[in-house]
C-alpha positions as CSV (number, residue, x, y, z in Angstrom):
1,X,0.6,-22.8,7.2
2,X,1.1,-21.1,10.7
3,X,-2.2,-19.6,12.8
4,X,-0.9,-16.2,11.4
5,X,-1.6,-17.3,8.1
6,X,-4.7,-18.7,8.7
7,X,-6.5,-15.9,10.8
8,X,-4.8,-13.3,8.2
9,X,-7.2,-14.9,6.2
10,X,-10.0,-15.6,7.8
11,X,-9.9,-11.8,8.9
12,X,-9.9,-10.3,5.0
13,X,-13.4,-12.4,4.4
14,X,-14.7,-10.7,7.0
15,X,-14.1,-7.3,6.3
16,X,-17.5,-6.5,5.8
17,X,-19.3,-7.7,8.6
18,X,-20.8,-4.4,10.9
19,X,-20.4,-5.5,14.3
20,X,-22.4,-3.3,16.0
21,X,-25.7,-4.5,14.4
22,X,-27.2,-7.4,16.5
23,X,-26.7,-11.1,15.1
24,X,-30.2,-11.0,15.2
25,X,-30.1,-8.7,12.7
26,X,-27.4,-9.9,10.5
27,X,-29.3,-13.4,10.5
28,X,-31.5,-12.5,7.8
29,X,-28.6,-12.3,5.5
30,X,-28.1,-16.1,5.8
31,X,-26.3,-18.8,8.0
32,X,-22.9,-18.0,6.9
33,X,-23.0,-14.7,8.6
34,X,-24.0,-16.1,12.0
35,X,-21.5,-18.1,12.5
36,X,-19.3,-15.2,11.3
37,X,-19.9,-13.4,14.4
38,X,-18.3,-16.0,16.4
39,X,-15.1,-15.5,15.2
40,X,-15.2,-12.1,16.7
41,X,-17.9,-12.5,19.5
42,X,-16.5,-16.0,20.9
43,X,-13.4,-17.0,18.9
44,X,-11.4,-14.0,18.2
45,X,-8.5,-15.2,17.7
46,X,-6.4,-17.5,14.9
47,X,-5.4,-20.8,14.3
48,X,-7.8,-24.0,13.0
49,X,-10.3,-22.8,15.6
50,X,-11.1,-19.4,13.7
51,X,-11.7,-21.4,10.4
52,X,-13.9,-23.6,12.6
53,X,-16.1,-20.7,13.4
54,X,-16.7,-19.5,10.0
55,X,-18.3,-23.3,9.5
56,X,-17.1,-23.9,6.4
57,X,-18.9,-26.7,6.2
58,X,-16.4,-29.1,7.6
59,X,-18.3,-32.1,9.1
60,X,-17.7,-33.6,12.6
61,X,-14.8,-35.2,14.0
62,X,-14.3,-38.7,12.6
63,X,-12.2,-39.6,15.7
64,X,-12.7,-40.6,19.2
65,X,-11.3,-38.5,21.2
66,X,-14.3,-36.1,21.5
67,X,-16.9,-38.4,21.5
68,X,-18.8,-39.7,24.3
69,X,-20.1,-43.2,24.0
70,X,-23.6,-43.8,23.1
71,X,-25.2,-44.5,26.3
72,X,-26.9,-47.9,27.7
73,X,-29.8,-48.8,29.9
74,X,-33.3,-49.3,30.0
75,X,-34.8,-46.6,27.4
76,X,-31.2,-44.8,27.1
77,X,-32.5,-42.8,30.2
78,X,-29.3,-39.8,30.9
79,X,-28.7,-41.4,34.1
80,X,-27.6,-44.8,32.8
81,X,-25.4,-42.9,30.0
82,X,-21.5,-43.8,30.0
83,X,-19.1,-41.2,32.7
84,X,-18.8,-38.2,31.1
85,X,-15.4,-37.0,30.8
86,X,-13.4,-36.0,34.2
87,X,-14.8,-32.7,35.7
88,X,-17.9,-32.4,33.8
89,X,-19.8,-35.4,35.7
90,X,-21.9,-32.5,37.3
91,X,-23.5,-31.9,34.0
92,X,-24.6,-35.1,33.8
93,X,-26.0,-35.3,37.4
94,X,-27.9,-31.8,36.7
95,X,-29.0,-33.2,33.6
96,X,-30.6,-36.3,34.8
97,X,-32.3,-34.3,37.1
98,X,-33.7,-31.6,34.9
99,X,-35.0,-35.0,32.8
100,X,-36.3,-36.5,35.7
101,X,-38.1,-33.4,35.7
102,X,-41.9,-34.2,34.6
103,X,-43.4,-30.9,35.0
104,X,-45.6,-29.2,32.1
105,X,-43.8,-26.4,30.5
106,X,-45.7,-23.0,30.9
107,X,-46.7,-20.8,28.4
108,X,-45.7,-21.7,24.9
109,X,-42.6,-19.5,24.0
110,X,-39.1,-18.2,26.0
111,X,-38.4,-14.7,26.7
112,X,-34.8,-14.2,26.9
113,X,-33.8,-10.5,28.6
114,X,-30.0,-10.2,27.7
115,X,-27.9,-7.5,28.6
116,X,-24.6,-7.1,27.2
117,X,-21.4,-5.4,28.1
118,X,-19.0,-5.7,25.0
119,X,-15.5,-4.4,26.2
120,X,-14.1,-3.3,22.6
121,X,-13.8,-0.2,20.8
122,X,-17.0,1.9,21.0
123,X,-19.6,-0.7,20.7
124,X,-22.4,0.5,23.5
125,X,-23.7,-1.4,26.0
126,X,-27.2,-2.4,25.1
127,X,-30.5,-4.8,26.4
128,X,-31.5,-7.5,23.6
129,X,-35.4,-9.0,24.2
130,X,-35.3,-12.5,22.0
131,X,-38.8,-14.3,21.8
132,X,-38.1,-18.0,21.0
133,X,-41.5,-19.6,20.4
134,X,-41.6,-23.2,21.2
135,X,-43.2,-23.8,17.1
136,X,-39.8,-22.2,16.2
137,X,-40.5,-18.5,15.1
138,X,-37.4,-16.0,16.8
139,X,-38.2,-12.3,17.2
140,X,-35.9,-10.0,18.3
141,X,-36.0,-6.0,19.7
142,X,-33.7,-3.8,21.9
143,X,-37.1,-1.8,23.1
144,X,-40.0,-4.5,24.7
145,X,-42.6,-2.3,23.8
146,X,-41.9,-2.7,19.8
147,X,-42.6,-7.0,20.5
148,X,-46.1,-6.4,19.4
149,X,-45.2,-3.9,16.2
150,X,-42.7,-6.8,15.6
151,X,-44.9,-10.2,16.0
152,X,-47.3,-8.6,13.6
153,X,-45.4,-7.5,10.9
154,X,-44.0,-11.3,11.0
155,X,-40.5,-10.4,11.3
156,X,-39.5,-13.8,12.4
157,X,-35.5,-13.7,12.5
158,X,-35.7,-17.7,12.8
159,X,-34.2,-19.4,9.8
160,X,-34.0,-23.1,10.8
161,X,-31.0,-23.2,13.3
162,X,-32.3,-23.2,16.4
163,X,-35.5,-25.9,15.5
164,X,-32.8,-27.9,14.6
165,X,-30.4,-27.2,17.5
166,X,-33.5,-27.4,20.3
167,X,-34.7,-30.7,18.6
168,X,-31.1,-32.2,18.7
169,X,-30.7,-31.0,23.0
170,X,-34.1,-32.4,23.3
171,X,-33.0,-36.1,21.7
172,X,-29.6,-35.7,23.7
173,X,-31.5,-35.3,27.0
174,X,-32.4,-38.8,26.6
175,X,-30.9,-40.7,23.4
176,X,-27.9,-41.7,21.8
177,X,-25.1,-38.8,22.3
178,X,-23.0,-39.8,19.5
179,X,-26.2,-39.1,17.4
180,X,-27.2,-35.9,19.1
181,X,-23.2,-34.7,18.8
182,X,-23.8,-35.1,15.4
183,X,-26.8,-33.3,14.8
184,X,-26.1,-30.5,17.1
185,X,-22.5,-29.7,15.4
186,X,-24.7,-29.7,11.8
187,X,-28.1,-27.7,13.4
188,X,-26.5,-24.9,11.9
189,X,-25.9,-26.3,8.0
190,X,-29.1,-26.4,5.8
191,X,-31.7,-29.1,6.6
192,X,-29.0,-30.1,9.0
193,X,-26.2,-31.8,6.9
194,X,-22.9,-30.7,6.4
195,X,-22.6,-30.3,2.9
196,X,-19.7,-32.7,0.7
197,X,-16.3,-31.3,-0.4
198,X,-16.1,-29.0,2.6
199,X,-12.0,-29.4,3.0
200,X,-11.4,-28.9,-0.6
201,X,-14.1,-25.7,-0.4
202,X,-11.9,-24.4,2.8
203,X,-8.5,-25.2,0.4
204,X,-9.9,-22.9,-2.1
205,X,-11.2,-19.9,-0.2
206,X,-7.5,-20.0,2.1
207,X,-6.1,-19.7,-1.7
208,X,-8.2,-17.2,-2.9
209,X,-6.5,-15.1,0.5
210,X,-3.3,-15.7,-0.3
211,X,-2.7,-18.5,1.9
212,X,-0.4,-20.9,-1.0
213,X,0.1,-23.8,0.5
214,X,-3.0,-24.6,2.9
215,X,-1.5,-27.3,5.4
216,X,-5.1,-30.3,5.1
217,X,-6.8,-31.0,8.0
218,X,-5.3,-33.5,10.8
219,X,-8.1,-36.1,12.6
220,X,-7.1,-33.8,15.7
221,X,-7.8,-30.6,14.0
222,X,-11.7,-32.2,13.1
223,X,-12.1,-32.7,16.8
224,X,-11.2,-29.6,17.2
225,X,-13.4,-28.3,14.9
226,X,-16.1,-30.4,16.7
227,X,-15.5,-29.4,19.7
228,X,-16.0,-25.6,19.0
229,X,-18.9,-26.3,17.0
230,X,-20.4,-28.3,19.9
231,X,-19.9,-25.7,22.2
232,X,-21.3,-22.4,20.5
233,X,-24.4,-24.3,18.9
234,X,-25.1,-25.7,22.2
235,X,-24.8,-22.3,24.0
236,X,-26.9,-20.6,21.6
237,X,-29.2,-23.0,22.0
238,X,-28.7,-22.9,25.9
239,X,-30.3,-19.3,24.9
240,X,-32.8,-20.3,22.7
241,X,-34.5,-23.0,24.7
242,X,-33.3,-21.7,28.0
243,X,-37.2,-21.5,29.3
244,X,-37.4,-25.8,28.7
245,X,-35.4,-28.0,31.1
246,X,-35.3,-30.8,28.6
247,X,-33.2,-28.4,26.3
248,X,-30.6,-27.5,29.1
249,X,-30.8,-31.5,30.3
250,X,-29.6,-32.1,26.3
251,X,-27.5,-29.1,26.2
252,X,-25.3,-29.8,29.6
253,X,-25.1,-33.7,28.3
254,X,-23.7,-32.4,25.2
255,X,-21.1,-30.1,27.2
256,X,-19.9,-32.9,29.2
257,X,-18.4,-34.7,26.4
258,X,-16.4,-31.7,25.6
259,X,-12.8,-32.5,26.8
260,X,-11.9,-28.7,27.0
261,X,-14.6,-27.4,29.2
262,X,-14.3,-27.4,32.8
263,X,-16.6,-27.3,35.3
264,X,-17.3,-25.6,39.7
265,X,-19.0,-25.1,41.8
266,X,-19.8,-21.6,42.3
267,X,-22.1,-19.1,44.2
268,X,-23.3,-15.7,42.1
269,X,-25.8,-13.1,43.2
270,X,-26.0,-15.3,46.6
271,X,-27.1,-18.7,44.8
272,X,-25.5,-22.2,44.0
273,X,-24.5,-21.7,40.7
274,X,-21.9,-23.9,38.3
275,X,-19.1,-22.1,36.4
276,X,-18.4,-24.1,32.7
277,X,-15.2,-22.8,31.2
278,X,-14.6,-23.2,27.8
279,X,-11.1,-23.1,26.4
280,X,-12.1,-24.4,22.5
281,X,-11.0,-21.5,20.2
282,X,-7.3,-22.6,19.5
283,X,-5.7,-19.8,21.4
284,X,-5.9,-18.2,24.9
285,X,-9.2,-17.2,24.4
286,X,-12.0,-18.5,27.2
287,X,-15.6,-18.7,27.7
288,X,-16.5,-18.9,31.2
289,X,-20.5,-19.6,31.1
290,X,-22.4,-19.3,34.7
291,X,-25.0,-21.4,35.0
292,X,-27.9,-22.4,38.0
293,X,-26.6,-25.3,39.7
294,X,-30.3,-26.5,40.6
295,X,-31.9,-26.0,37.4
296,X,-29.6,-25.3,34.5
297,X,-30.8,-21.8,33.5
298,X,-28.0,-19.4,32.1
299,X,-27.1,-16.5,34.4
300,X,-24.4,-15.2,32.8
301,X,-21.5,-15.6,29.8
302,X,-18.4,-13.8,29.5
303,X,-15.9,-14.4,26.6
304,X,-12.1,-13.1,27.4
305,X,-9.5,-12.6,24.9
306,X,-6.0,-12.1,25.9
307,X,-4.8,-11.7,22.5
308,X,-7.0,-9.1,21.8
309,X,-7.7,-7.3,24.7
310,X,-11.2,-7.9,24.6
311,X,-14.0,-8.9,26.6
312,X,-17.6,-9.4,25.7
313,X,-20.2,-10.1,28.9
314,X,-23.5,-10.9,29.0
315,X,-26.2,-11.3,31.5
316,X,-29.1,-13.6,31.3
317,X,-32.5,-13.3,32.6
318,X,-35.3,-16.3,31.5
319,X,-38.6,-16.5,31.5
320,X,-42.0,-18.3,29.8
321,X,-44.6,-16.7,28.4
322,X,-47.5,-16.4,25.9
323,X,-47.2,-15.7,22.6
324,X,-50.6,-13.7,22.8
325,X,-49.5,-11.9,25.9
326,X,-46.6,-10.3,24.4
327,X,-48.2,-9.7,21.0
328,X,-50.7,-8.4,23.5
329,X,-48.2,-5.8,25.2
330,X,-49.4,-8.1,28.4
331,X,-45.9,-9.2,29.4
């Protein structure tokens, strides 16, 4: 089976997804459709990587390669974990000192202003407001105004993920990354477990496209798989816990065990910033993701597809804030 065959399809069971409605909308209708958006959003392309991104429920890598050693030390602090891969040891140093960090956390919930420039047919540009509260309700608008019309008709968009991804960057700011690997790449599965017979399940539906002879999976393909899973559930929850520093310290420890992502120095809009790129998609797809160097917050994230012809850019502005306030029309 060639990365023709594959994305061929991978493409035909996605035939139906609208992608000009916001993820945030689309999440309602169940994991499986979030993680579809990343084969068009952030994977876009073919290969073992496309499959990865529809998560069909393939669990982590059983090899080495893309693991990081659990670290050691007194109270498996993040300074005293093992070297992260070369070119990604300023993650770790960024994240110790975002843990080091003991300063209460304002407000109770994170506003994430997101504007996004998606370089593809006619899909508009646009402004996204997400609310992550830090009890795990999501709301989500494209007008600010409509966050109090939103809060109290309890349209919470959050269905799990990303209590489960923030509590797995907030145990991999200080514990055991092999363990936080683990339960970041399954944050997004039910109760966070990847479910049994996954292979034979992606055998079948590669079948059902007319795919006869699905080539199984190699112990280099799982890392693979793990590695892109890694990297887009710990971006989103980069977003979703953007506002908490001992998120982004767990989040940029988890990056730095991904082989595939490099990592700058860099200076955007005037200020030190770091510049993670992320080549984990099985193609010549990117991710370039700007981050502060000084505190970890994202600035900006910008997927490329040569393949495609296709870019998709977003812009980052994060903030905390109350709960009441914005239910308030306050802030």
């Amino acid at each position: 089976m060639n990365d023709d065959e594959v994305w061929d399809a991978v493409k035909q069971t996605l035939s139906d997804v609208q992608m000009d409605r916001p993820v945030e909308a689309i999440e309602q209708r169940g994991r499986a459709r979030r993680r579809n958006r990343h084969v068009f959003g952030l994977a876009a392309g073919g290969g073992v990587a496309a499959v990865a991104a529809l998560a069909l429920a393939l669990p982590m890598a059983t090899g080495s390669s893309g693991t990081a050693p659990a670290p050691t030390g007194p109270d498996n602090q993040a300074g005293a974990a093992s070297p992260a891969p070369a070119g990604n040891t300023k993650l770790v140093s960024l994240a110790a000192n975002l843990t080091a960090d003991n300063a209460s956390l304002p407000g109770d919930a994170s506003l994430i202003i997101e504007k996004v420039d998606a370089r593809r047919g006619t899909v508009p540009s646009r402004t996204r407001y997400h609310l992550y509260t830090d009890s795990g309700e999501y709301y989500y608008t494209e007008a600010r105004n409509e966050f109090p019309r939103v809060i109290a008709r309890g349209e919470n968009l959050g269905n799990g993920f990303h209590t489960r991804g923030v509590a797995a960057a907030r145990y991999a700011a200080t514990g055991d990354l092999a363990k936080a690997r683990e339960q970041m790449i399954n944050s997004v599965y039910d109760e966070g477990k990847s479910p049994t017979g996954a292979e034979q399940d992606r055998t079948d539906i590669l079948r059902q496209k007319g795919v006869a002879n699905p080539s199984p999976l190699t112990d280099e393909d799982r890392e693979k798989i793990a590695a892109n899973h890694l990297w887009v559930n710990s971006v989103d929850v980069l977003s979703a816990g953007g506002g908490d520093p001992k998120v982004r310290a767990g989040v940029l420890r988890l990056i730095s065990t991904i082989p595939d992502v490099t990592v700058v120095d860099s200076t955007t809009g005037g200020q030190p910033t770091l510049t993670l790129t992320a080549r984990v998609f099985g193609n010549d797809t990117q991710h370039v993701l700007i981050i502060n160097a000084q505190n970890g917050v994202p600035i900006s994230s910008k997927v490329n597809s040569p393949e495609t012809e296709t870019s998709f850019v977003r812009t980052f502005k994060v903030s905390r804030v109350t709960v009441a306030d914005i239910s308030a029309g306050k802030s």
